[in-house]
Steps between C-alpha positions, in 0.01 A plus 500: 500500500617863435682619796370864473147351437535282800579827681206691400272208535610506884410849543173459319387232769659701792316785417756779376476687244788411245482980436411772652169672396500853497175693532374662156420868534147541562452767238634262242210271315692327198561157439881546444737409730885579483767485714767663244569786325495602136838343414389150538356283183844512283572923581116535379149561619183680372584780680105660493318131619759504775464805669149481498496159633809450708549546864802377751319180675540134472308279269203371587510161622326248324420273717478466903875375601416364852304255336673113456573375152446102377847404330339417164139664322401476192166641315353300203565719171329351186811525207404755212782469182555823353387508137717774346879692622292762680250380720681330727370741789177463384532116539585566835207710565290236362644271735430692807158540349377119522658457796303766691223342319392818270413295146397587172787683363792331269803703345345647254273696717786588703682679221194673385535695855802622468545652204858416402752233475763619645386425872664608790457425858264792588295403229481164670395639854185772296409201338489270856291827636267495184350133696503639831809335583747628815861546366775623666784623228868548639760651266840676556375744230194735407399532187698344196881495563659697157840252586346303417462599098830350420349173535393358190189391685371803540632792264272478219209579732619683776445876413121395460504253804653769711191730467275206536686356804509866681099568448449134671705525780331867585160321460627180727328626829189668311408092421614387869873390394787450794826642374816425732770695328763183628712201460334191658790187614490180454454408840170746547355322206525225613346560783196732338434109270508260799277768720237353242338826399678655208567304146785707286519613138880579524645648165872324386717481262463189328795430340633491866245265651503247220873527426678600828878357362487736144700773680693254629697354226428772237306325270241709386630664208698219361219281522236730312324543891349836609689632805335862510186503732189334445229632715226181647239465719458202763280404813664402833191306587724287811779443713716216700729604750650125526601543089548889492302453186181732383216338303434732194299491193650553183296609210774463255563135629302200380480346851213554717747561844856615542751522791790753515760572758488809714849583369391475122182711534706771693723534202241497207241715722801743564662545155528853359166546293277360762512825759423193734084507445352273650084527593370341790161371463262459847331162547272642795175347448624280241368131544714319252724218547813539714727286711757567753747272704340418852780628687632868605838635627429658849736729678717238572608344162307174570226293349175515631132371367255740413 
């Protein structure tokens, strides 16, 4: 098990809060939180949603620490295969879709809502909101990153993304969207999976999660491979402490599951291109399928029964 996790888990069941919480100005009423200043997110932020939505506090908390975690849960996902490059993240919304039981909708009526096919991840979390669905969406950067235009990836759009991307994020709390302007750790997402009430939509690079060794031994060019970044959506649907392995759904795979070390999903969730989005979906009052271990680690480090 991870050390660090092991840690945290201990605190968890003892009680103590693994940061500080500041107290949020009571004149402030916006649904961004930040705890940096405007020379975070690669030397660049949009300046104007910032200081109208910023304030010096700790992020929210997303879910009650003192409470004691099993050491594995896992929430049934049905598998969705993406039909074209683009709509991975749609896929993904799909997913999240039949598993919190809301029917009647395929890809195609996805894509009709959006209005483009170059999706990003705040296009994911408006369309999540469209069905009345609670999402949480952490990033280390408002708005759309302009670093991020030597990237093959995204030039050819991103001067007409960027405007796009800014009027969203300005309408995210208008339609009841969390922003936490923040990095999230392994170890913390792990824990927010086995507390049972989040599933993830976590945006990667994909090159990176399906072929961790390419950097390695520098074989991407020689072999005809793209090395540049390759933007994908997955679910994070479970977790297993015992394995340090998520459960994910891939909508580019062919399988209906997937496992993937903690340690491979950190790097492809952390790549440059990413900005580190990940959405957070709430499964309060959801009655679908789940399973967790029937043990917890209490303040002690031992095994006890439910």
């Amino acid at each position: 098990m991870n050390s660090v996790l092991q840690e945290m888990v201990t605190l968890v069941a003892a009680g103590r809060p693994l940061h500080p919480i500041l107290p949020r100005p009571s004149s402030c009423n916006k649904s961004i939180w930040c705890n940096c200043d405007k020379k975070m997110s690669n030397g660049w932020v949009a300046a104007s949603l910032l200081d109208c939505n910023a304030w010096n506090s700790s992020p929210s908390p997303l879910i009650d620490y003192s409470v004691p975690l099993p050491r594995s849960h896992y929430i049934q996902v049905p598998h969705v295969r993406q039909m074209c490059d683009w709509d991975c993240g749609l896929a993904c919304v799909l997913m999240v879709l039949r598993a919190l039981r809301v029917d009647g909708h395929d890809l195609k009526s996805l894509s009709s809502l959006c209005h483009t096919t170059s999706i990003w991840t705040v296009d994911l979390a408006h369309l999540l909101r469209h069905f009345a669905v609670n999402v949480a969406f952490l990033t280390v950067t408002i708005g759309a990153n302009p670093s991020f235009a030597v990237e093959t990836f995204y030039k050819e759009n991103m001067e007409e993304d960027g405007r796009r991307v800014t009027k969203l994020f300005e309408k995210a709390a208008q339609v009841g969207i969390q922003i936490q302007l923040r990095s999230i750790s392994g170890d913390e997402l792990c824990m927010l999976i086995l507390s049972g009430r989040y599933l993830a939509i976590a945006l990667v690079d994909k090159r990176k999660l399906s072929h961790p060794w390419l950097d390695e031994i520098c074989l991407g060019d020689c072999c005809g491979l793209n090395t540049g970044y390759t933007g994908h959506y997955v679910v994070i649907c479970g977790y297993d402490i015992d394995t340090d392995e998520f459960e994910i759904r891939d909508p580019a795979s062919s399988s209906g599951s997937g496992r993937i070390s903690l340690d491979a999903l950190e790097e492809a969730r952390k790549s440059f291109g990413t900005d580190e989005d990940i959405l957070f979906i709430s499964l309060d009052n959801f009655e679908g399928e789940s399973t967790s271990s029937n043990e917890t680690l209490p303040s002690n480090g031992s095994i006890n029964p439910l």
